[in-house]
C-alpha positions as CSV (number, residue, x, y, z in Angstrom):
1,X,-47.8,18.9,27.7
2,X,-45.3,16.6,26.3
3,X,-43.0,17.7,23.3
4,X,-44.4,17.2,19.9
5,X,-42.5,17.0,16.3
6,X,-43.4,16.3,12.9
7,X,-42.7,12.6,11.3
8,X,-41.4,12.9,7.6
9,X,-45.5,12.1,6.8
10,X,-46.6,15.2,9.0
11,X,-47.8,13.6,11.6
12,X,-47.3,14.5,14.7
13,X,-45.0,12.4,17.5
14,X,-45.1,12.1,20.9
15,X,-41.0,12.7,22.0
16,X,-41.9,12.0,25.8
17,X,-42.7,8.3,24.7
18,X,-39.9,5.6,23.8
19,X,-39.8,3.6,20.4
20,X,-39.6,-0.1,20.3
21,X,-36.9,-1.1,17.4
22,X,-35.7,-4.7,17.1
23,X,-36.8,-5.5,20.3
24,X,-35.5,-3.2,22.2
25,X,-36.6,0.1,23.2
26,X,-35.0,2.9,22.4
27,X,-35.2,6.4,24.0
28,X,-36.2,9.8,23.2
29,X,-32.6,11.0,23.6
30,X,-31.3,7.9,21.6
31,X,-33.5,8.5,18.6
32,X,-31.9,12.6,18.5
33,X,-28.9,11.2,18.9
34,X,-28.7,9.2,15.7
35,X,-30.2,11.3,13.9
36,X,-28.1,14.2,14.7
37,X,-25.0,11.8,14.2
38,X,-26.9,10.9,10.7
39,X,-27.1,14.9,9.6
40,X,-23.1,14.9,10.4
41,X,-21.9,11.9,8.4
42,X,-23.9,12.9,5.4
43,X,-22.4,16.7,5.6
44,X,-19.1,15.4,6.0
45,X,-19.1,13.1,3.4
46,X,-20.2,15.7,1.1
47,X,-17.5,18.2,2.0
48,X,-15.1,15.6,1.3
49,X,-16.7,14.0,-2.2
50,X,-16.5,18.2,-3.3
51,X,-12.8,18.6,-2.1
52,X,-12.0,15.3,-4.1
53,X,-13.5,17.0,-7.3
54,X,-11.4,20.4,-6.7
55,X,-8.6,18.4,-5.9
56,X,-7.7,17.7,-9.9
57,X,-5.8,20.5,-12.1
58,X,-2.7,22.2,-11.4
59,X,-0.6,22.8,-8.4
60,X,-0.8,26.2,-8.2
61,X,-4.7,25.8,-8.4
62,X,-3.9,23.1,-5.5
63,X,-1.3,25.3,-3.4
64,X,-4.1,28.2,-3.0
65,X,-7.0,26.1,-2.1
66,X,-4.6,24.8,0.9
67,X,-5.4,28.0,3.6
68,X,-9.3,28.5,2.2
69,X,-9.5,24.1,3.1
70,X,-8.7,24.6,6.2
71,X,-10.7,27.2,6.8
72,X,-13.6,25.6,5.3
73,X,-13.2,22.5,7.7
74,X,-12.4,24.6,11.0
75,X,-15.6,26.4,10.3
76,X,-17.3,22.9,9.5
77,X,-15.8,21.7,12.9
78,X,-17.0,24.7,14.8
79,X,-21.0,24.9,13.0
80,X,-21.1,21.2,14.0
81,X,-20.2,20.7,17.3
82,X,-22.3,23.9,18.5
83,X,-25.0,22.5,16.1
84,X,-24.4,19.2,18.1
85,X,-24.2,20.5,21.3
86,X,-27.7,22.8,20.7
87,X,-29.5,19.6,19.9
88,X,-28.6,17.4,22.7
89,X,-29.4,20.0,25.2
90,X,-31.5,18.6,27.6
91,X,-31.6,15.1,25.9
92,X,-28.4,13.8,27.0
93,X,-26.3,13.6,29.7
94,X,-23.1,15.2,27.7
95,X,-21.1,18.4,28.5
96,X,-22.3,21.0,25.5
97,X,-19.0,22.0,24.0
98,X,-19.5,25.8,22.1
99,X,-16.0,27.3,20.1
100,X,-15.5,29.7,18.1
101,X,-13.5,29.9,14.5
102,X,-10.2,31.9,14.3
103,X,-11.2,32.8,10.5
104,X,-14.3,35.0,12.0
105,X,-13.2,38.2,12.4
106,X,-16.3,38.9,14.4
107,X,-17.5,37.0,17.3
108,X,-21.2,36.1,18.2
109,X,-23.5,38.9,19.7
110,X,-23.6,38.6,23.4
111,X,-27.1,38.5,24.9
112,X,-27.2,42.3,26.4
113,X,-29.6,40.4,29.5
114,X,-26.8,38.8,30.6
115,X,-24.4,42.3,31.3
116,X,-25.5,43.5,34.7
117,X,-24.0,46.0,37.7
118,X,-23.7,45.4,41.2
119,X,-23.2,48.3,44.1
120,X,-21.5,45.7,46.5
121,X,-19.8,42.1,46.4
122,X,-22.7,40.8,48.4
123,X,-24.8,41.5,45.9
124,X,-23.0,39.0,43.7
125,X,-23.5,35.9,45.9
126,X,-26.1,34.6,43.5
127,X,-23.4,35.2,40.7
128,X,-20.6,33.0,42.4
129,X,-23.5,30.5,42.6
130,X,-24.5,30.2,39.6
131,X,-21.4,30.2,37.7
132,X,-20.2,27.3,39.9
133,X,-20.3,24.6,36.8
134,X,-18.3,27.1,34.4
135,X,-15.6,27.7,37.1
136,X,-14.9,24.1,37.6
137,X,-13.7,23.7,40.8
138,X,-11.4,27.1,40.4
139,X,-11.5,29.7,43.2
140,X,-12.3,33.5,41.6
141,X,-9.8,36.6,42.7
142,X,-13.1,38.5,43.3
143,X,-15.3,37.8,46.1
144,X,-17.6,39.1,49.3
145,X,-14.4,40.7,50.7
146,X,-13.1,42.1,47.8
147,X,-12.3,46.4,48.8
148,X,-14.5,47.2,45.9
149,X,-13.8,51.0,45.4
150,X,-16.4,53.2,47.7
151,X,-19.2,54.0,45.1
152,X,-18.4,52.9,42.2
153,X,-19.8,50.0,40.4
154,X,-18.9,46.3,39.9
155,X,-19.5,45.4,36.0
156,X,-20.4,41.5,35.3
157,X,-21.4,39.4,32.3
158,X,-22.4,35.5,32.4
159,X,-23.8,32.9,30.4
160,X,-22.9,28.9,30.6
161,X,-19.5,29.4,28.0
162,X,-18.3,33.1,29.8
163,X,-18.2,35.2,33.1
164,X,-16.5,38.6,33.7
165,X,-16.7,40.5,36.4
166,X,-14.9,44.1,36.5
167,X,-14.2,45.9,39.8
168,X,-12.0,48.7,41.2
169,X,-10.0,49.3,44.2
170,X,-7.4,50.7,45.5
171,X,-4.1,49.0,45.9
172,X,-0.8,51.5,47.9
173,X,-3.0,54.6,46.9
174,X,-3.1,53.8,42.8
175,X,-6.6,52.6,41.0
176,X,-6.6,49.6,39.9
177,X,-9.1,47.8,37.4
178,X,-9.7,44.2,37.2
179,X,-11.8,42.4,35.1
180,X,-11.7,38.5,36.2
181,X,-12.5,36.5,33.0
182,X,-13.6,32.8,33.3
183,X,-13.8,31.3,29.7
184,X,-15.3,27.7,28.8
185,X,-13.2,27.2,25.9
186,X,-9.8,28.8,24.3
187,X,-11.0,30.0,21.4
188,X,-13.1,32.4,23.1
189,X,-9.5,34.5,24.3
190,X,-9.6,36.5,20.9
191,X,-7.2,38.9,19.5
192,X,-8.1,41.8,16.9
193,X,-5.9,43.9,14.7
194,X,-7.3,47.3,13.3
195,X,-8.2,46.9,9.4
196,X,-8.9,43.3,10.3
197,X,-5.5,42.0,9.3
198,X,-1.8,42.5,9.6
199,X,0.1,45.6,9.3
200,X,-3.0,47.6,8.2
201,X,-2.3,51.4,8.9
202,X,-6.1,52.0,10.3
203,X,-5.9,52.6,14.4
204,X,-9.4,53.1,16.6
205,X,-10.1,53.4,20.0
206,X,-10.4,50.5,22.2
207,X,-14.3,50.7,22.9
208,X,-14.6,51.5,18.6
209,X,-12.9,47.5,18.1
210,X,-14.2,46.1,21.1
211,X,-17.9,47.0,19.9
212,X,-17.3,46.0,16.2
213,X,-16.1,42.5,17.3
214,X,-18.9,42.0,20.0
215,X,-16.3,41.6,22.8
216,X,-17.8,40.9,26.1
217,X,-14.7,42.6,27.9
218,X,-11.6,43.9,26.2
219,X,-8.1,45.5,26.8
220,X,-5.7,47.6,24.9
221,X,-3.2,45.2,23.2
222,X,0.9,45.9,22.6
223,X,0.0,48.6,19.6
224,X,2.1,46.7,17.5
225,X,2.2,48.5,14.3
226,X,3.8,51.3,16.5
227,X,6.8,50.0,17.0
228,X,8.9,47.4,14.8
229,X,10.2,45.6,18.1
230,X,9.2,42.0,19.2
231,X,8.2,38.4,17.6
232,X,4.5,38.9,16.5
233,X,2.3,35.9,15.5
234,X,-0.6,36.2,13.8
235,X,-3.0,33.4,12.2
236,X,-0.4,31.2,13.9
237,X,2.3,32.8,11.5
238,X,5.3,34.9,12.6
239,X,4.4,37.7,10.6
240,X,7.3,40.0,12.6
241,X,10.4,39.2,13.9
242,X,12.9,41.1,16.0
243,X,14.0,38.9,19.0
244,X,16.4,40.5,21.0
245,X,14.6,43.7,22.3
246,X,11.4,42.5,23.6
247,X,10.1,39.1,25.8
248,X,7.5,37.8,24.0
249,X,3.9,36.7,25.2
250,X,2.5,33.5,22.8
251,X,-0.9,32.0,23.3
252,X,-1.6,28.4,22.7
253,X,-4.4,26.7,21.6
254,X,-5.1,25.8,25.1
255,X,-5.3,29.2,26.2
256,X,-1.9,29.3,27.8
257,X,0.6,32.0,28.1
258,X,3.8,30.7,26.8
259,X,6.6,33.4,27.9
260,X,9.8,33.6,25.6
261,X,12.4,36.0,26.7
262,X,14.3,38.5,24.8
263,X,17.4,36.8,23.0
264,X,15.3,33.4,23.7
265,X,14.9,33.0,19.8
266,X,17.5,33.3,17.4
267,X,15.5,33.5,14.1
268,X,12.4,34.0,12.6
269,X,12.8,30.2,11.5
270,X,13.2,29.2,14.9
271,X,10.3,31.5,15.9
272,X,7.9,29.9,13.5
273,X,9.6,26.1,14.8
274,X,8.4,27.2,18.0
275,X,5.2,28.6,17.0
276,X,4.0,25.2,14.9
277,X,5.3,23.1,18.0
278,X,3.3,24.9,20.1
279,X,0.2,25.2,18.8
280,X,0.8,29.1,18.8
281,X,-2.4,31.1,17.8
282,X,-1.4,34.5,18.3
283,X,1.6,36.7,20.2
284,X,2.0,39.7,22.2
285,X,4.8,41.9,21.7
286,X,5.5,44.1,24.6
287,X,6.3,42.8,28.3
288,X,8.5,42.4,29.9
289,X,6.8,39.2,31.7
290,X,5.8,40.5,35.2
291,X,5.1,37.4,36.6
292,X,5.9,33.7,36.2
293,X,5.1,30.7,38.3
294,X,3.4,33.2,40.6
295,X,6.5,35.1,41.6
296,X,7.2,38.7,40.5
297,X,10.2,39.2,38.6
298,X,12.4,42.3,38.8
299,X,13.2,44.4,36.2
300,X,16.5,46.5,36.6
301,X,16.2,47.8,32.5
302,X,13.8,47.2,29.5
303,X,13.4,49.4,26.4
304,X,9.7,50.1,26.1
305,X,7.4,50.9,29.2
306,X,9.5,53.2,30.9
307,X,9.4,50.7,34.2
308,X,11.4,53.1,36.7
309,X,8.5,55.6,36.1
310,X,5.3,56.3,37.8
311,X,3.6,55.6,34.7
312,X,-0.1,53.7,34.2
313,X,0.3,50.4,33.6
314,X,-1.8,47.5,32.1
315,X,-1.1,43.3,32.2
316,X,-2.6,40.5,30.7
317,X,-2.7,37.7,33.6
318,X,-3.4,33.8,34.1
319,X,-4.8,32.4,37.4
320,X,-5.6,29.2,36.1
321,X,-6.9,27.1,33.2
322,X,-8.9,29.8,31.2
323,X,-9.4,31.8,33.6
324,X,-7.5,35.2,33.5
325,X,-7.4,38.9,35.0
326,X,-7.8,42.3,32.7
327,X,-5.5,44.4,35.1
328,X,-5.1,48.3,34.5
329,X,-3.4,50.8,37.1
330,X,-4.1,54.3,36.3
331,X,-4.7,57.8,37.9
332,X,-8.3,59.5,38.0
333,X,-7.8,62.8,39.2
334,X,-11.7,64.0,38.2
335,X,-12.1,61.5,42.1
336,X,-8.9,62.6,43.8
337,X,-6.6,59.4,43.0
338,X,-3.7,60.7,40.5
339,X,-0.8,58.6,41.4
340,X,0.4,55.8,39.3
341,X,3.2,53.2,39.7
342,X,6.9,51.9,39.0
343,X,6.7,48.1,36.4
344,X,8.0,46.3,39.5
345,X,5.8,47.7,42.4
346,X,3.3,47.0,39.9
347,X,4.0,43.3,39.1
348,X,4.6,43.0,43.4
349,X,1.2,43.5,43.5
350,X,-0.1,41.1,40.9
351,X,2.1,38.5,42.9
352,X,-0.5,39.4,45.6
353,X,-3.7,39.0,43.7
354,X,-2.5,35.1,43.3
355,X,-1.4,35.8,39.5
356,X,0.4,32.9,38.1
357,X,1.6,34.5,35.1
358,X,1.4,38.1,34.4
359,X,3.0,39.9,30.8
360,X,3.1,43.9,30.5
361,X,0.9,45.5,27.4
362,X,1.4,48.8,26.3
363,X,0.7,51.7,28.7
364,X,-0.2,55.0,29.4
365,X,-2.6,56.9,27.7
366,X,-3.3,53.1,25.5
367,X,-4.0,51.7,28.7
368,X,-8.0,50.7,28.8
369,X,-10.3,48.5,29.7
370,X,-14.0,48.1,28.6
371,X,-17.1,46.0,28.7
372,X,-20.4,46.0,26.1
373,X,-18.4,48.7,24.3
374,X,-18.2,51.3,27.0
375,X,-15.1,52.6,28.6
376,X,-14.6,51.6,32.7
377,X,-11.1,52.6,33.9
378,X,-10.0,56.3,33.3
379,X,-8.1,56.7,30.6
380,X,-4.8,59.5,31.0
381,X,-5.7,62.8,29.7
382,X,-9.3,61.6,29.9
383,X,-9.3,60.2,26.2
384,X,-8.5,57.1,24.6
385,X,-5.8,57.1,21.7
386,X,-6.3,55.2,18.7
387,X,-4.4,52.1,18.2
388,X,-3.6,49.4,16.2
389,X,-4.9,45.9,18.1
390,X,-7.2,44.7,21.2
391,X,-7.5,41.0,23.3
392,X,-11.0,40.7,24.4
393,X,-13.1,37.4,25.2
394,X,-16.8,37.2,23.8
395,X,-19.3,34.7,24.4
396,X,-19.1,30.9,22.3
397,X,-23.3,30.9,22.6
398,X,-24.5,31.1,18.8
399,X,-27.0,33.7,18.2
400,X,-26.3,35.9,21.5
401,X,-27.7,32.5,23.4
């Protein structure tokens, strides 16, 4: 039956049939197309006739409307092109672009049909399939040899803008677990801070943030308000600054990892140089950086981490353009594995994974990963300590797609 819609009389059209207009005929997918690019022009010009009115008055009214403008147009960016993007779905033959706004503290609802387990990597073949558009040519860590742990689970999310998959194996007798994270967009890497802003004295658990901010997959951060160490970036300010101690971890708006080692910056003025430069959306502050241009480094001394100990261990990690690895090593004595590992052994075997970038986050008993709000590596002591911050990624789909 073809597609029907209402005319601005009521009546009924047929949008399987083309329209004749000045001669030439014009397609179904044309007409939505300028009408959609109508609905934008007149929004836009609207937000900018009410900015010109609010523009008068003092400078101090001025100077505080600066931060809520940009806001307002970053979230009119964001509504629009995933407004944009909805209604050319099937009409044209255009890439749908979905992003997410830095100023929303909480991320869209994932679709809970989309979360799924596996009880082998054969399993997953459809998976691999299926997510062939999203990965863009890119070749996934995980795979149908990959020595999933014997009897335990493989965890997995997808939709068109996101796909994790979370594993565990066992790598020179230590239990590792990976979640491989293929994002469509940057803005969908996320970073959260307990309170919802910086230096707020509230901690949680990791699966207590990762639910509130509907993160698909999330990870322990650096537990910043811990320690007053390290260059931390927030909102794309330097909101900390202590330099010499600690590398540095910066994310671009790109979805990079940017590594700056300790002693690297001088200043908190050249910090926030390097930040605006960059593009910088947020930092981590605890390292040391593991891995860089795919070859381990080695650390002989670092202040935080204790890296000559057998100690569990966690990493943030880049294969490729937004496409990244969640990597924990811990013990789980409750299955007969309670050995942990040294900061170098440990980046050695990230080397091996393919990992082209790799930067330490804090460890031991911080040290978690979790997807849909539910805890998947073994935490020590068999609890999760509060902290102050998670990184997760969460669908770009509006309204759980």
């Amino acid at each position: 039956m073809p597609e029907m819609i209402q005319n601005q009389g009521g009546e009924p059209v047929d949008m399987s049939q083309p329209v004749q207009s000045g001669g030439r005929t014009k397609s179904p997918g044309y007409r939505v197309f300028c009408a959609v690019l109508a609905m934008v022009s007149l929004v836009f010009t609207g937000i900018l006739l009410w900015r010109l009115l609010l523009s008068g008055g003092s400078e101090s009214r001025r100077a505080q409307s600066t931060v809520t403008d940009v806001n307002i147009m970053d979230k009119f960016d964001m509504v629009m092109t995933n407004e944009i993007s909805n209604a050319l779905d099937g009409v044209l033959s255009i890439k749908k672009v979905y992003w997410l706004s830095d100023s929303d503290l909480v991320a869209p609802k994932p679709n809970h049909d989309h979360y799924g387990q596996a009880s082998s990597p054969e399993e997953l073949q459809w998976l691999l399939e299926e997510s062939r558009d999203l990965l863009e040519g890119q070749e996934l860590l995980f795979g149908m040899d990959t020595p999933v742990w014997k009897g335990d689970k493989i965890y997995y999310y997808y939709d068109e803008t996101l796909l994790v998959i979370t594993w565990k194996q066992i790598i020179d007798g230590c239990v590792h677990t990976i979640s491989e994270i293929k994002a469509a967009h940057p803005s969908q890497f996320r970073r959260f801070l307990a309170g919802g802003e910086f230096g707020s004295d509230k901690q949680y658990v990791t699966t207590e943030m990762a639910s509130s901010v509907n993160a698909v997959v999330a990870t322990s951060g650096d537990f910043y308000k811990f320690r007053r160490y390290g260059v931390v970036v927030y909102d794309g300010k330097v909101q900390r600054f202590e330099g010499k101690q600690l590398d540095t971890c910066f994310i671009d708006k790109d979805g990079n990892l940017l590594f700056a080692y300790r002693g690297d910056l001088k200043s908190q003025e050249q910090a926030q140089q390097f930040v605006d430069e960059n593009n910088i959306r947020f930092s981590l502050a605890f390292g040391p950086v593991l891995v860089e241009n795919g070859k381990a480094r080695t650390i002989e001394r670092y202040p935080v981490g204790e890296v000559d100990e057998k100690y569990s261990r966690a990493a943030l990690c880049q294969m490729d353009a937004l496409h990244y690895l969640f990597v924990n090593l811990t013990g789980e004595p409750r299955r007969g594995f309670d050995s942990r590992d040294t900061v170098n052994a440990f980046a050695r075997n990230l080397e091996a994974m393919g990992v082209q970038k790799a930067y330490a986050l804090d460890g031991g008993q911080t040290t978690v990963i979790c997807m849909d709000g539910n805890l998947i590596s073994y935490p020590d002591f068999g609890t999760q300590r509060r902290i102050s911050d998670i990184i997760y990624f969460a669908t770009a789909l509006p309204n759980g797609g």
